[in-house]
Backbone as ProteinMPNN parsed JSONL, in Angstrom:
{"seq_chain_A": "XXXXXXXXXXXXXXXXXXXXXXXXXXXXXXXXXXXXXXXXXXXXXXXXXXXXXXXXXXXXXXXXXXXXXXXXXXXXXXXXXXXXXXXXXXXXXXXXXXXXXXX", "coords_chain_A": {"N_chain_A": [[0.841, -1.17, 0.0], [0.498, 2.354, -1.129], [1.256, 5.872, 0.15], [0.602, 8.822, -0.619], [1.615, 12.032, 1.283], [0.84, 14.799, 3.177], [3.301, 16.29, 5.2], [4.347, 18.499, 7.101], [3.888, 20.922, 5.425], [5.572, 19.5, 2.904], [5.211, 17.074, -0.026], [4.985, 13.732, 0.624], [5.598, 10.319, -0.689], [4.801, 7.355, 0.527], [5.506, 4.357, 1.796], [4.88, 1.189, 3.733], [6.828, 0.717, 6.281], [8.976, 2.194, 5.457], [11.951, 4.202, 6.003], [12.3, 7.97, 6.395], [13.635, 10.931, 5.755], [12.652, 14.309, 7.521], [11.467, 17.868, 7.659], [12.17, 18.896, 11.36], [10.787, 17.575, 13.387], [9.07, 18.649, 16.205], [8.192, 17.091, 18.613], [9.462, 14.808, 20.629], [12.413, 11.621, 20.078], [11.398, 8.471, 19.371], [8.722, 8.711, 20.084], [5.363, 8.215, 18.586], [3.552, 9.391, 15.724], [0.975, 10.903, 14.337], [-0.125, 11.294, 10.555], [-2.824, 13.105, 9.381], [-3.517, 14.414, 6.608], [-3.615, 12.877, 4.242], [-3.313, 12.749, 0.791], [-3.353, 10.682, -1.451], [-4.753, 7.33, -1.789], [-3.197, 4.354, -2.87], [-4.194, 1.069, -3.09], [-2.964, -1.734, -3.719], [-3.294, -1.565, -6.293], [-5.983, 0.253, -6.679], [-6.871, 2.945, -6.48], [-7.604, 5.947, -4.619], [-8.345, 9.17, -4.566], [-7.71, 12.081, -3.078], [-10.319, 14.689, -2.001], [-9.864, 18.156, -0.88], [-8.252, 16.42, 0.71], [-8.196, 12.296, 1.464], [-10.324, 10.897, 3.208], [-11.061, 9.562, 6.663], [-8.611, 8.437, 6.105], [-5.155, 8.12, 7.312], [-1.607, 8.397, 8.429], [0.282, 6.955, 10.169], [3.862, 7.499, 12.018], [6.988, 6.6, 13.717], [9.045, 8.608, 15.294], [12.54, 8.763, 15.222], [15.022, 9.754, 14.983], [16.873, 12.791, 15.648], [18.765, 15.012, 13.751], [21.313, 16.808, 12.159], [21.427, 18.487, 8.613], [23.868, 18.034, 5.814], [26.138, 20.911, 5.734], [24.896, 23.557, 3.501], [26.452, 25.26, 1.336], [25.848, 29.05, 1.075], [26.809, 31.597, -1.052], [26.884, 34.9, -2.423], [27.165, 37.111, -4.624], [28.077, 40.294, -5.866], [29.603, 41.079, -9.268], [32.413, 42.933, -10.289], [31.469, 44.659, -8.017], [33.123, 44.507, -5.623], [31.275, 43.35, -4.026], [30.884, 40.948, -2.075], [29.247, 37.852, 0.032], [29.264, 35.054, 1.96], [27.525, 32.629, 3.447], [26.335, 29.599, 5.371], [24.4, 26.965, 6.326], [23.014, 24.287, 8.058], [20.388, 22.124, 8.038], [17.636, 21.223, 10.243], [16.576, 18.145, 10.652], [14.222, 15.372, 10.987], [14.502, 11.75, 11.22], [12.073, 9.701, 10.404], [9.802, 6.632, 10.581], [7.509, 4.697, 9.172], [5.443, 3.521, 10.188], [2.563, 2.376, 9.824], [-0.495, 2.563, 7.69], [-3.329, 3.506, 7.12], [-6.517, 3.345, 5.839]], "CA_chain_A": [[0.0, 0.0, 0.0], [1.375, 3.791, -0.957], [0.191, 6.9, -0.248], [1.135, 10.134, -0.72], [1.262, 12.582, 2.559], [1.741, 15.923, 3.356], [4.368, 16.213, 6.163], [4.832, 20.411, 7.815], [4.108, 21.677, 4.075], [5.934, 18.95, 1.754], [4.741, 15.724, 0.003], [6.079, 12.989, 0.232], [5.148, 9.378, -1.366], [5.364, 6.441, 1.838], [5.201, 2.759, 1.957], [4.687, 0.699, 5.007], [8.25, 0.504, 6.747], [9.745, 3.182, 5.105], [12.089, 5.759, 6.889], [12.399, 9.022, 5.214], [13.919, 12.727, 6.341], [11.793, 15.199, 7.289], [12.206, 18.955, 8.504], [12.193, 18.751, 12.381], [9.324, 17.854, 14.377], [8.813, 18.833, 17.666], [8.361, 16.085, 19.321], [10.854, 13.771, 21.342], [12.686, 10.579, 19.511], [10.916, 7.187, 20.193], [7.515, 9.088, 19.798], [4.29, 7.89, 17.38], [2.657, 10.946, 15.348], [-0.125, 10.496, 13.241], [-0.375, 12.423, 9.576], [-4.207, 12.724, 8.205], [-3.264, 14.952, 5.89], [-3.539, 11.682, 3.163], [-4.064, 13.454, -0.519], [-3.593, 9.788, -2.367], [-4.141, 6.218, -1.376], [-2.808, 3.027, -4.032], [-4.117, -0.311, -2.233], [-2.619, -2.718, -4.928], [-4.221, -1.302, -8.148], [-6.711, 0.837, -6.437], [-6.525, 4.346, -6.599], [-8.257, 6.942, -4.054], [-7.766, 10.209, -4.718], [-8.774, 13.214, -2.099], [-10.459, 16.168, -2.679], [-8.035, 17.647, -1.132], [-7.733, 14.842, 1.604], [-8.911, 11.457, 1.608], [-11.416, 11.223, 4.086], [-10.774, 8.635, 7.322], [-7.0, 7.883, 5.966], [-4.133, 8.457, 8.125], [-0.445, 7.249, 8.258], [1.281, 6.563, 11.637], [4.827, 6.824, 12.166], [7.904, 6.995, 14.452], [9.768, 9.709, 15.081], [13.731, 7.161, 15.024], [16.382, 10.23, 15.474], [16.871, 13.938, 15.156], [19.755, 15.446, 12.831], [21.276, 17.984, 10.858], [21.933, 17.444, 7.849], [24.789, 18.113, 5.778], [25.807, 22.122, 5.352], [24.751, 24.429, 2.687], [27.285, 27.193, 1.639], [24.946, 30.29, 0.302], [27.398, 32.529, -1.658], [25.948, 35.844, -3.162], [28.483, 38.062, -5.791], [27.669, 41.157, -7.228], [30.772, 41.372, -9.849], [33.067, 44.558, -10.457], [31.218, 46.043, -7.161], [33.412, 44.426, -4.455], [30.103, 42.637, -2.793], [30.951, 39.01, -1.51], [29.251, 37.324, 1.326], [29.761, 33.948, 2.536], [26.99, 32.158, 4.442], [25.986, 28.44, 5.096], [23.307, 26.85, 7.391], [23.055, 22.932, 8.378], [19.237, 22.181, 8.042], [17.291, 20.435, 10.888], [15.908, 17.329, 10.223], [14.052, 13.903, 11.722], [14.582, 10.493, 10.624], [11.283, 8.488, 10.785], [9.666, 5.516, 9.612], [6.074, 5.055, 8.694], [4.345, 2.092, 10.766], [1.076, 1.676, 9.409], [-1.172, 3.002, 6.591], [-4.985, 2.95, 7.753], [-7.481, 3.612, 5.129]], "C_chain_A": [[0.89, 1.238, 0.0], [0.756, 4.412, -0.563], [0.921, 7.855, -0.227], [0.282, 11.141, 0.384], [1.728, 13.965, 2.355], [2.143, 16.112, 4.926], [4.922, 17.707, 6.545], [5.107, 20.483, 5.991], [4.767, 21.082, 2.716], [5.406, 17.407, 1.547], [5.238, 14.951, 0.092], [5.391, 11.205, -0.014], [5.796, 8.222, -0.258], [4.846, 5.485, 1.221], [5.225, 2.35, 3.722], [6.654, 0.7, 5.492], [9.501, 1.538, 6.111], [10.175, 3.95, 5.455], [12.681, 6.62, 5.347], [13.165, 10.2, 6.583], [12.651, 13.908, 6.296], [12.145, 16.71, 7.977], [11.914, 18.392, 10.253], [10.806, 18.617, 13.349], [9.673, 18.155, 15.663], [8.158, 17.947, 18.674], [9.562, 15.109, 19.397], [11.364, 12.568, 20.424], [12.119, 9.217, 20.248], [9.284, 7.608, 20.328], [6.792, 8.906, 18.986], [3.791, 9.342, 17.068], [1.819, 9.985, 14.216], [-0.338, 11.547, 12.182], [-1.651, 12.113, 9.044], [-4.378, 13.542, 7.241], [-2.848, 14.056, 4.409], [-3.693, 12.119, 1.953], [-3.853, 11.869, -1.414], [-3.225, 8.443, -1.994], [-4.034, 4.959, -2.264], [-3.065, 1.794, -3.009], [-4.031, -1.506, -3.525], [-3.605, -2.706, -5.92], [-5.526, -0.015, -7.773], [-6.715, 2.35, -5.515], [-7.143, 5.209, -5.74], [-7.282, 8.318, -3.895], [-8.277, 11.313, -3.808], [-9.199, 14.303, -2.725], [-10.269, 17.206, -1.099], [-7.513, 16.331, -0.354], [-8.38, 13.266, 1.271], [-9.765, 11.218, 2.851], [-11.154, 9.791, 5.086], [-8.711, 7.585, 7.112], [-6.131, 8.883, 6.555], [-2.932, 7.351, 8.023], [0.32, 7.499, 9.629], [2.942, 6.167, 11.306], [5.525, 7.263, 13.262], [8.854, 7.407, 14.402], [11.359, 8.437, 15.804], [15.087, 7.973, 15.483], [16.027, 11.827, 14.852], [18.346, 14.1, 14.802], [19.91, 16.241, 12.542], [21.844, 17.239, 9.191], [23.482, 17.94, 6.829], [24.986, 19.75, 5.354], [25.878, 22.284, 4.121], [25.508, 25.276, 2.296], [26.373, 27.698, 0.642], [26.045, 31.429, -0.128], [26.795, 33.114, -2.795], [27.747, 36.609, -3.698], [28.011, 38.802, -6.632], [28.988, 41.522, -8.091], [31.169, 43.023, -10.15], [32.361, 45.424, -9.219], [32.07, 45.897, -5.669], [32.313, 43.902, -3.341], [30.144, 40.96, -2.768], [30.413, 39.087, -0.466], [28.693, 35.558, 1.02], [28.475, 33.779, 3.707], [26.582, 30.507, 4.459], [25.166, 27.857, 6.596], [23.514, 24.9, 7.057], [21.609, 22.589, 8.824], [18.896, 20.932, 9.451], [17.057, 19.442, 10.524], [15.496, 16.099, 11.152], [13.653, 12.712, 10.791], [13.356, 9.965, 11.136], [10.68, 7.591, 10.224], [8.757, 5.249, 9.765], [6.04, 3.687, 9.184], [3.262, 1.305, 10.373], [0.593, 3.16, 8.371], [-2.323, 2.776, 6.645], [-5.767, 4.141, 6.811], [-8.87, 4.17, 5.059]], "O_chain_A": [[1.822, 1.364, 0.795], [-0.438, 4.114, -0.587], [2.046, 7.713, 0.253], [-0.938, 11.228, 0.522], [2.665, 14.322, 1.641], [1.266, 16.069, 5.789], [6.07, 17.96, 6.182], [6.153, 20.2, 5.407], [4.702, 21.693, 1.649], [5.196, 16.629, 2.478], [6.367, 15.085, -0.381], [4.483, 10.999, 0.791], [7.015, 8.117, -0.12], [3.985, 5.529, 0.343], [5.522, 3.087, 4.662], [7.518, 0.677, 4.615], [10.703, 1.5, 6.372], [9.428, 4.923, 5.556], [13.104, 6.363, 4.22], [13.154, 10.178, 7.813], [11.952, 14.253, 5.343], [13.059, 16.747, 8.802], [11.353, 17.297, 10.293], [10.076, 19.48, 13.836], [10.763, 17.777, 16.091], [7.561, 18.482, 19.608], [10.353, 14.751, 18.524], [10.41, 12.374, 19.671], [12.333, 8.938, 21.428], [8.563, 6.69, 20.72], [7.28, 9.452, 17.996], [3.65, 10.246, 17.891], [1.979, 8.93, 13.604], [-0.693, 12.658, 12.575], [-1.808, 11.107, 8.352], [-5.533, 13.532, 6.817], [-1.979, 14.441, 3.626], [-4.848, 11.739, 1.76], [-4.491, 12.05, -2.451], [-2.059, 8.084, -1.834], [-5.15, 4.449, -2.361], [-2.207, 1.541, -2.164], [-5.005, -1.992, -4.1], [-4.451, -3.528, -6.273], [-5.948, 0.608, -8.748], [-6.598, 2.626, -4.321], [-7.76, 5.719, -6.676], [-6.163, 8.522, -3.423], [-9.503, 11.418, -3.842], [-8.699, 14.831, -3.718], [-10.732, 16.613, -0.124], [-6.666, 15.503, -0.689], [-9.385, 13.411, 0.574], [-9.206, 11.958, 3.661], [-11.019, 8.776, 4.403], [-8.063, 6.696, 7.664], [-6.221, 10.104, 6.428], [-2.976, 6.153, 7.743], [0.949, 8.544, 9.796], [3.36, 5.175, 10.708], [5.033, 8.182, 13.918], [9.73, 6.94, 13.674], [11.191, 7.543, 16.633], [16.019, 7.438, 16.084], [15.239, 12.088, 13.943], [19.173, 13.439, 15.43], [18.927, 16.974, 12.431], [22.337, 16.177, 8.811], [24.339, 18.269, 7.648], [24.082, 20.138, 4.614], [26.601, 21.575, 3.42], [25.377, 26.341, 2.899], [26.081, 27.102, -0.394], [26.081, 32.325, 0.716], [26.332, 32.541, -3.781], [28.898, 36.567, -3.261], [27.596, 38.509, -7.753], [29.596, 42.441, -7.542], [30.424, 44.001, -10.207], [32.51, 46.646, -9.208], [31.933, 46.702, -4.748], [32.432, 44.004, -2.12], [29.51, 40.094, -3.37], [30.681, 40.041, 0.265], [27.975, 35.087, 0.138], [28.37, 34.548, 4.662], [26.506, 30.081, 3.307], [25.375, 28.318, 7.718], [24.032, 24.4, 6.059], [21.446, 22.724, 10.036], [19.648, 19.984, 9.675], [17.432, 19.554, 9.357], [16.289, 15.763, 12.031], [12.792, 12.681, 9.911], [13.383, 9.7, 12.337], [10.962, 7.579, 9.026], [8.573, 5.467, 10.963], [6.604, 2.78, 8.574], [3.03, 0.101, 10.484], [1.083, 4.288, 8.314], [-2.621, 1.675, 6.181], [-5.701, 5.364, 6.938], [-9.463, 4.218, 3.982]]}, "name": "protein", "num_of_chains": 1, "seq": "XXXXXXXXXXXXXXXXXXXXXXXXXXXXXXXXXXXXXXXXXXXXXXXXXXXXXXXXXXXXXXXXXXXXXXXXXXXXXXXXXXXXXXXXXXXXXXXXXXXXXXX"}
């Protein structure tokens, strides 16, 4: 079974047992969250599509580790004016892995 979720603003396409990256939740490691935010569920050949959600579908998973992940360098250059700057950021992120898929 797939479905496609939205996760703090991005989609992302799960299977049962699947860990993925996500930006940082706020909750502790070793914690269950529940997403019902379901927009598309595939149960081997069979398609439900939401308008925008699917209606009674939710995907359960566990939150497995928090991270950063690897840095960014952001370099801006306006040429011939002498304007360089130099910045780079190391994004939050949590590792978790999708438990169940309830329809």
């Amino acid at each position: 079974m797939l479905a496609v979720v939205n996760i703090q603003g991005a989609q992302f396409k799960v299977a049962q047992g699947q860990r993925l990256y996500v930006n940082r939740i706020a909750q502790e490691a070793g914690e269950t969250i529940s997403f019902d935010e379901v927009m598309l569920l595939d149960n081997d050949g069979q398609v439900t599509v939401g308008k925008p959600f699917v209606e009674g579908a939710s995907v359960t998973a566990k939150i497995l580790d928090h991270l950063k992940d690897d840095k960014i360098i952001v370099f801006k250059k306006k040429r011939r004016k002498g304007y360089r700057v130099k910045n780079g950021h190391r994004q939050a992120l949590s590792q978790i892995e999708i438990e169940s898929i309830v329809s």
